[in-house]
C-alpha positions in Angstrom: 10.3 -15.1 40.1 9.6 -12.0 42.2 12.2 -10.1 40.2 9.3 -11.7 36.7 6.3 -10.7 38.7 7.4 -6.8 39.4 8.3 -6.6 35.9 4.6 -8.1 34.7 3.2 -5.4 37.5 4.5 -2.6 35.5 4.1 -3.3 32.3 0.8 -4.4 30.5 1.0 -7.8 29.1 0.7 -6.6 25.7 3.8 -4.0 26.1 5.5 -6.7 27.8 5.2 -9.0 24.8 6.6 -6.3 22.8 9.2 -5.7 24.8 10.2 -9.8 24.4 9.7 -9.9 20.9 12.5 -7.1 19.8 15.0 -8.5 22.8 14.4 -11.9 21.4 14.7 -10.5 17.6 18.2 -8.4 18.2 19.5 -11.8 20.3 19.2 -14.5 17.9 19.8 -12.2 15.1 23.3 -11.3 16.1 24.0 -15.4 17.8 25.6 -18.1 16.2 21.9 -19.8 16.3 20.3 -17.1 14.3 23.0 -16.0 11.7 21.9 -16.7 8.2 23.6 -19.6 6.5 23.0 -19.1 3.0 22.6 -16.0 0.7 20.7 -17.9 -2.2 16.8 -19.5 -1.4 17.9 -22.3 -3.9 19.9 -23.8 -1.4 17.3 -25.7 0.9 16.0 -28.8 0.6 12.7 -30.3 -0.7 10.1 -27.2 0.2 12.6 -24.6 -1.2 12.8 -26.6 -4.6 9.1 -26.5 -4.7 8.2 -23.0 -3.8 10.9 -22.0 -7.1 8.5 -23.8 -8.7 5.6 -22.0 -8.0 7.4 -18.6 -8.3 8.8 -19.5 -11.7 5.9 -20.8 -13.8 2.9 -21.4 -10.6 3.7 -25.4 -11.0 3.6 -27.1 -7.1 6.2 -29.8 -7.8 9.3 -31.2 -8.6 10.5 -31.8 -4.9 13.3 -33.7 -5.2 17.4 -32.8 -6.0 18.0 -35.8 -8.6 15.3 -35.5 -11.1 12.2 -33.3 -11.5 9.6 -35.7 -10.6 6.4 -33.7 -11.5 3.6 -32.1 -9.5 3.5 -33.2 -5.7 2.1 -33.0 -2.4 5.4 -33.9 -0.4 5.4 -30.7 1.5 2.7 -29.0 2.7 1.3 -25.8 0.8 1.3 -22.6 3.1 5.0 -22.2 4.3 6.0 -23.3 0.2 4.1 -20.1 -0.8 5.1 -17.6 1.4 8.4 -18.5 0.2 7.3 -18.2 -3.1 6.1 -14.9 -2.6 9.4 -14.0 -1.1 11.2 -15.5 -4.0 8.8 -13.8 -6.2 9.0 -10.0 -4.6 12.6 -10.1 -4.1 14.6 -12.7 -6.0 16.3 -16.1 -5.1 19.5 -14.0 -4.0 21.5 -12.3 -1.3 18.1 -9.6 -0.8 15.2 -12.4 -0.9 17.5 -15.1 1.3 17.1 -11.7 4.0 13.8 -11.5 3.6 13.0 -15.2 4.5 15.5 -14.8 7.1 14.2 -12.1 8.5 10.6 -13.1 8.3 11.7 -16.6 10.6 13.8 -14.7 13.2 10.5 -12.4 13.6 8.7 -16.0 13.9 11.1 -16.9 16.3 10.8 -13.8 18.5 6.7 -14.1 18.4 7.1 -17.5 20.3 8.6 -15.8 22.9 6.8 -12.7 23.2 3.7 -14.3 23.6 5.0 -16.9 26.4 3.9 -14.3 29.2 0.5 -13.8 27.1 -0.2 -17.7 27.5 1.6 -17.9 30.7 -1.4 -15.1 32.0 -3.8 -16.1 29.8 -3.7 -20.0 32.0 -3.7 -18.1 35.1 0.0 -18.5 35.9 0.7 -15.0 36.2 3.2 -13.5 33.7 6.3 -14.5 35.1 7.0 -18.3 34.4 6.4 -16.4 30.8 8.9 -14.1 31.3 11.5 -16.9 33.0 10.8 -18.9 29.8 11.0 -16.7 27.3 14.4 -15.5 28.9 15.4 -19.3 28.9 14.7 -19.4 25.4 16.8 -16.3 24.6 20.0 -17.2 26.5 20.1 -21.0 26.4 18.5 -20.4 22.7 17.6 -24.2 21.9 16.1 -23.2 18.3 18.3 -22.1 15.3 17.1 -20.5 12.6 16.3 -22.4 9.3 14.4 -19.9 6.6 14.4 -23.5 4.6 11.7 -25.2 6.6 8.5 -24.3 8.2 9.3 -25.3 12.2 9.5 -21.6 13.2 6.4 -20.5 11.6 4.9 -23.4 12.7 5.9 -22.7 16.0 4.7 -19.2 15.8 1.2 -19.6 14.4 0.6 -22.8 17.1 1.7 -20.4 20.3 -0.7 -17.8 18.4 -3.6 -20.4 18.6 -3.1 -21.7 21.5 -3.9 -18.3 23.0 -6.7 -17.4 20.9 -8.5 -20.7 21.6 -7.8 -20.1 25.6 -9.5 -17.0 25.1 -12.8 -18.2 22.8 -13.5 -21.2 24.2 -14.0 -20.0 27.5 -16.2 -17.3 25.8 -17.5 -18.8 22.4 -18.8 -16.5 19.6 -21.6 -17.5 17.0 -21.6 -19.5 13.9 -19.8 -17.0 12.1 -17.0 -15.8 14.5 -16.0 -19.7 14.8 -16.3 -20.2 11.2 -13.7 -17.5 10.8 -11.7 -18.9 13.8 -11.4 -22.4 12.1 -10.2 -20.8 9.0 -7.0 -19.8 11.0 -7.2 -23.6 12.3 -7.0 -24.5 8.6 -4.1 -22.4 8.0 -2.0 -24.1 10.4 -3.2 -27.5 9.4 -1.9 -26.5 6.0 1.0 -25.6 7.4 1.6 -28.5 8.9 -1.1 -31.7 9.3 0.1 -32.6 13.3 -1.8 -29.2 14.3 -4.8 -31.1 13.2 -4.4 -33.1 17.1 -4.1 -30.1 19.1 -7.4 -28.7 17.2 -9.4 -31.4 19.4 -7.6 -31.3 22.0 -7.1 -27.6 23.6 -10.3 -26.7 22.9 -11.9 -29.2 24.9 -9.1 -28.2 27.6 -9.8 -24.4 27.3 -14.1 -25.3 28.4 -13.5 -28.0 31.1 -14.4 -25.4 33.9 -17.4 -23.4 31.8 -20.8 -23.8 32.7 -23.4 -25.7 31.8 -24.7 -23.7 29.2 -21.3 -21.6 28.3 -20.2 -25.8 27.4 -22.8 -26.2 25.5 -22.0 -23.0 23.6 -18.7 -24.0 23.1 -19.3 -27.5 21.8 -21.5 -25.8 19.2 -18.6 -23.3 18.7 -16.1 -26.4 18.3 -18.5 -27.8 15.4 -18.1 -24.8 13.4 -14.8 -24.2 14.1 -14.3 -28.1 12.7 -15.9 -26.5 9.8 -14.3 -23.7 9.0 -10.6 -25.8 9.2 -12.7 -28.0 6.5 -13.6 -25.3 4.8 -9.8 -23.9 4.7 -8.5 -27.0 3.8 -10.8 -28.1 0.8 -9.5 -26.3 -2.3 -6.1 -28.1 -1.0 -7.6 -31.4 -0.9 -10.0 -31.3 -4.2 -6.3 -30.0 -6.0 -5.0 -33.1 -4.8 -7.7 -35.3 -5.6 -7.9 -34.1 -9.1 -4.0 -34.1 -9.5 -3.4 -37.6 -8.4 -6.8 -39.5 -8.0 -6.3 -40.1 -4.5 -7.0 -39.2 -0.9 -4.6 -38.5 1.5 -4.6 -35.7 4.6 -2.3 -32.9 3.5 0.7 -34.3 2.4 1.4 -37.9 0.6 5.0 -38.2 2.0 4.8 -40.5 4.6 5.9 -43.8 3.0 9.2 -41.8 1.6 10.0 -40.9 5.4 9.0 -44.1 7.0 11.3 -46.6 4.8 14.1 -44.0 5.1 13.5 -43.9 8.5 13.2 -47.9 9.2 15.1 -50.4 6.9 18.1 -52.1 7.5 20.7 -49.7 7.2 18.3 -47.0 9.1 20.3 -45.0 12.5 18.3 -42.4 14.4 19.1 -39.3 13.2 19.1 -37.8 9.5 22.2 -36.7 9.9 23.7 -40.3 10.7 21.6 -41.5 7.6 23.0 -39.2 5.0 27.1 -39.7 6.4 26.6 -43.6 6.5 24.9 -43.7 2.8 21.4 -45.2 3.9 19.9 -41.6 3.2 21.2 -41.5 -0.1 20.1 -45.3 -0.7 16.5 -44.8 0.4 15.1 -41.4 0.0 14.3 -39.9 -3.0 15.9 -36.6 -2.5 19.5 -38.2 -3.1 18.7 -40.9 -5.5 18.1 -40.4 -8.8 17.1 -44.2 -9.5 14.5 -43.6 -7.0 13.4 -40.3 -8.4 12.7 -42.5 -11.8 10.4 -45.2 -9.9 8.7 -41.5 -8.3 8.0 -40.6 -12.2 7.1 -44.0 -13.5 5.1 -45.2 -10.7 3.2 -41.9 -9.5 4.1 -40.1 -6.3 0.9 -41.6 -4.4 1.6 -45.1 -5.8 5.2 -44.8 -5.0 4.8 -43.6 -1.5 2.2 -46.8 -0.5 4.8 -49.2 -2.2 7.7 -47.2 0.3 5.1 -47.8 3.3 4.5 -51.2 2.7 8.1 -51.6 2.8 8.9 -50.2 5.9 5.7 -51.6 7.9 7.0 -55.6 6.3 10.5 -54.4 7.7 9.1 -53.2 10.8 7.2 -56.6 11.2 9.9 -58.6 10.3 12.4 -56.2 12.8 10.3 -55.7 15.9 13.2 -55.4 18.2 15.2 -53.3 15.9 12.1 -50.8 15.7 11.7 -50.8 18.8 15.5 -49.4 19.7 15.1 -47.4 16.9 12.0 -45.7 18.3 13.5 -45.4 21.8 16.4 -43.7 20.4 14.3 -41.0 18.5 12.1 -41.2 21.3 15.4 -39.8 23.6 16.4 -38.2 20.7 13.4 -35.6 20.6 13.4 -34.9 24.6 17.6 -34.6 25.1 18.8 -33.6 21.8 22.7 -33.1 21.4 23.5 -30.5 18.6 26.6 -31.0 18.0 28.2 -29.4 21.6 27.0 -30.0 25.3 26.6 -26.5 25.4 23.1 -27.2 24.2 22.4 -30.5 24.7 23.0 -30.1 28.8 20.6 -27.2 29.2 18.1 -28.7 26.9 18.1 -31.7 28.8 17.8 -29.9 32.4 15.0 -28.0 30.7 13.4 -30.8 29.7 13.4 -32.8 33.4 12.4 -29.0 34.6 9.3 -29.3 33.0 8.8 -32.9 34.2 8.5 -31.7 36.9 6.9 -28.2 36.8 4.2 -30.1 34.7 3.9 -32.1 38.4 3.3 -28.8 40.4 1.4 -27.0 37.9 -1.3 -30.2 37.9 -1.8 -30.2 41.4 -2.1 -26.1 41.3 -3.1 -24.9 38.2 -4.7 -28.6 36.5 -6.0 -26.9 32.9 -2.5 -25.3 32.5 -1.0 -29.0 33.4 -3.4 -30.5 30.9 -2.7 -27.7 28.1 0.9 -28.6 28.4 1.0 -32.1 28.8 -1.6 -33.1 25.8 0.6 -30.6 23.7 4.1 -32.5 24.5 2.0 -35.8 24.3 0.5 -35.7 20.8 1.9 -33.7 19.0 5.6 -35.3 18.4 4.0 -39.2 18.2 4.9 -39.0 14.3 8.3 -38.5 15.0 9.3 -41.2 17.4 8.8 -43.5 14.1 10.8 -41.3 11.9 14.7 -40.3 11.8 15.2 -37.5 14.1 16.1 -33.4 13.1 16.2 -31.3 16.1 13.6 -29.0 14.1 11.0 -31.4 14.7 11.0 -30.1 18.1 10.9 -26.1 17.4 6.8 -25.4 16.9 6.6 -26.8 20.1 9.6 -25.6 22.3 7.1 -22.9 24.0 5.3 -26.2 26.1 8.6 -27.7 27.4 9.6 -23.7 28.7 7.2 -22.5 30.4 6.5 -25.8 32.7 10.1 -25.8 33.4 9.9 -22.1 33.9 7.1 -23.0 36.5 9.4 -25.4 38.1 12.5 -23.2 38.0 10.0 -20.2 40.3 8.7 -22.7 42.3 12.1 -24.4 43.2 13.6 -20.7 44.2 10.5 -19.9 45.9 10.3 -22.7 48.2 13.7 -21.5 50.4 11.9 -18.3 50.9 8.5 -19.6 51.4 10.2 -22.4 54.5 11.7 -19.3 56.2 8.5 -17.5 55.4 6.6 -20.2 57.4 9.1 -20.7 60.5 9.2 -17.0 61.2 5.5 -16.6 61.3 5.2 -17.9 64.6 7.6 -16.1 66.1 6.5 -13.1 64.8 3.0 -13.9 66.1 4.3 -14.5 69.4 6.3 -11.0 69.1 3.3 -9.5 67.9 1.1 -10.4 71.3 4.0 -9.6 73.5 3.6 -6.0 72.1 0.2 -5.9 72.7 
C-alpha cells in the first residue's frame, strides 16, 4: 500500500491511468486470456450473426445459427453496430477480427486504468486503485471475447460511474444533464441492467451534498432520466413499429429463462450445450425452434418460452431454487476450467467481503457505491445459466474493495507496532528533555 501511495504521489492521476491502461493493453494482449481466438467475425454467436446483418444489407435480424428467423430485438443494438462498422470498414476476415479484438483488449485496459481514477475520485486515495488494477493484470480474471459486449460494457459502466461521482456532487443545468443522460442511454442500449445502477449511484454520489446542492441534483437526476429516454426512444419506437409490442431493450428473456430452467436445465451454458438440453431448448441450436420463432413472431414466441419456464419453475420450486444457488455460487467463485483462476477469484471475492466491511465503517459512500453495484446489478443472472462473462462489466467493484482489504490487512502489522512504540518513544522523548 505504501509502495501504491508513493507511486499515486508522483504521478498525476490522469498520467497514472495512462500508465495502467498501456501495461494492462501489452499484458493481456500477449496472455493466454487475451489472445484472439478466431480470425473470421462470422464465428460468434447470436450478436455477431446480427451485426453481418446490418453491415450486409442494414437489416437488424436473423439472430439465430439454424434458420434466419427475421428482424429481432434479441440483442441489444449498440455493441451489434460497432461491430457492424468494424465489419463494414474492414471486412469479416483476418484484418476486421484485429480490429474487434483490438478495440476489446483497449476496453479491457480502460477498466483498469480508471480503477485509481474511481479509487480517488471516492476518497480512497489512488492506491487500492492501483492494488486492483494490478490484481486484475496478473491474476487476469477476464478473457477477451470481441463476440460479446461484457468488456465494453464493463468499460463504459467504470466510465460512468466516475462521471456521475463527479456531477452529482456538482450538478450542471438542464442541458449539461440532458447531455449526461444521453451517455446513460448509450449504455442502457448497450446493455438494459445499467438501467439499475442509473438510480442508484446517483442518489449515492449526493447523500453528503447540501441542502440546496441536493436539491440541484435531484433536479439534475430528472433530466438526466430524460435524456437516457431521449437516447433510448428511436430504439424503442423501431421496436414498437417492427413488432407491435413493448418490451425494455431486448425481447429475449423468455428464450434464456426456459433454457435456463426446464427439466433437463444444469447451471452453466456450458453443461447445457454438452448434455443436449441447450440444443433442445434454445433457439440458436434448433432449427425446429427457429420455425415456431418464424411462425409465431419473436415477441409472441418469447412470452409462450416465459410462460413455460415460470409453470416449470412453479411446478419445481426446490429444483429452482438449487438451480439459483448454484448460479448464485456460480457468479461469485467461478471455475474456468483450472484452479489457477478459480482460487484467486474466489480469495478476491471473500477479499472484498470484507474490504466492503472496512470501507463502510471508513469511507460509507465508497461501501455503498460498491455494494449496490455487486447487489443489483447481477440479480438477472442468478435465474439464468451461468457464463463467466456475465461477471466482466462489473469485475472493477469486486477489485478495488478487495484491494481495500488486501492494504488494510498489510497495514495493520505495521500500524500495531506503530502504536506500541509510541509510548516508548514518548517516554524517550521526555527523558531527553
Amino acid at each position: 500500500m505504501l509502495v501504491a501511495e508513493k507511486i499515486g504521489r508522483r504521478l498525476t492521476v490522469g498520467r497514472l491511468a495512462l500508465l495502467v491502461f498501456a501495461a494492462s493493453f501489452v499484458i493481456y494482449a500477449v496472455s493466454p486470456q487475451g489472445r484472439p481466438r478466431f480470425s473470421d467475425l462470422a464465428k460468434g454467436a447470436e450478436i455477431s450473426r446480427v451485426a453481418l446483418s446490418v453491415a450486409r444489407d442494414g437489416s437488424f435480424a436473423n439472430p439465430f445459427f439454424p434458420l434466419p428467423t427475421g428482424y429481432t430485438a434479441h440483442a441489444a443494438p449498440v455493441y451489434v453496430l460497432l461491430y457492424a462498422l468494424v465489419a463494414k470498414m474492414f471486412g469479416i476476415g483476418w484484418m476486421g477480427s484485429r480490429v474487434l479484438w483490438a478495440l476489446n483488449v483497449g476496453f479491457l485496459a480502460l477498466q483498469l486504468a480508471l480503477m485509481p481514477v474511481l479509487s480517488e475520485r471516492l476518497g480512497l486515495g489512488v492506491a487500492p486503485g492501483i492494488i486492483a488494477a494490478a490484481l486484475g493484470a496478473i491474476v487476469q480474471p477476464y478473457r477477451v471475447l470481441p463476440e460479446w459486449e461484457s468488456l465494453f460494457t464493463g468499460a463504459l459502466l467504470i466510465a460512468l460511474c466516475v462521471m456521475t461521482l463527479r456531477y452529482f456532487k456538482l450538478p450542471g443545468d438542464w442541458r449539461r444533464s440532458l447531455g449526461f443522460g444521453l451517455l446513460w442511454g448509450v449504455a442502457i442500449l448497450a446493455n438494459p441492467e445499467s438501467v439499475l445502477l442509473l438510480f442508484a449511484w446517483p442518489h449515492i454520489a449526493a447523500m453528503e451534498n447540501s441542502r440546496e446542492m441536493l436539491s440541484r441534483a435531484r433536479t439534475a437526476m430528472v433530466w438526466v432520466v430524460a435524456g437516457a429516454a431521449i437516447a433510448c426512444l428511436p430504439w424503442f419506437i423501431r421496436n414498437y413499429q417492427q413488432f407491435h409490442s413493448v418490451f425494455f431493450v431486448r425481447d429475449n428473456l423468455g428464450i434464456e429463462l426456459y433454457a435456463s430452467n426446464n427439466p433437463c436445465a444444469r447451471t452453466t451454458t456450458l453443461e447445457n450445450v454438452e448434455s443436449g438440453c441447450h440444443a433442445a431448448t434454445h433457439p440458436n441450436a434448433n432449427a425446429d425452434l427457429d420455425v415456431e420463432v418464424v411462425q409465431k413472431g419473436e415477441v409472441p414466441f418469447n412470452r409462450e418460452m416465459q410462460h413455460r419456464a415460470l409453470a416449470w419453475i412453479a411446478s419445481n420450486p426446490r429444483a429452482f431454487a438449487a438451480l439459483t444457488a448454484r448460479r448464485f455460487a456460480r457468479f461469485w467463485f467461478p471455475y474456468l476450467g483450472s484452479f489457477r483462476y478459480a482460487i484467486p477469484m474466489g480469495l478476491l471475492t471473500v477479499l472484498s467481503v470484507l474490504g466492503l466491511f472496512w470501507m463502510y465503517r471508513e469511507h460509507r459512500n465508497a461501501a455503498l457505491l460498491f455494494g449496490a453495484t455487486i447487489a443489483v446489478y447481477p440479480v438477472i443472472h442468478y435465474v439464468v445459466q451461468f457464463e463467466a462473462r456475465y461477471r466482466y462489466p462489473i469485475f472493477w467493484a469486486t477489485l478495488i474493495p478487495a484491494a481495500y482489504a488486501l492494504g488494510r490487512t498489510i497495514a495493520l502489522p505495521r500500524n500495531e507496532a506503530m502504536d506500541k512504540a509510541g509510548p516508548a518513544r514518548a517516554e524517550n522523548e521526555l527523558m531527553s528533555a
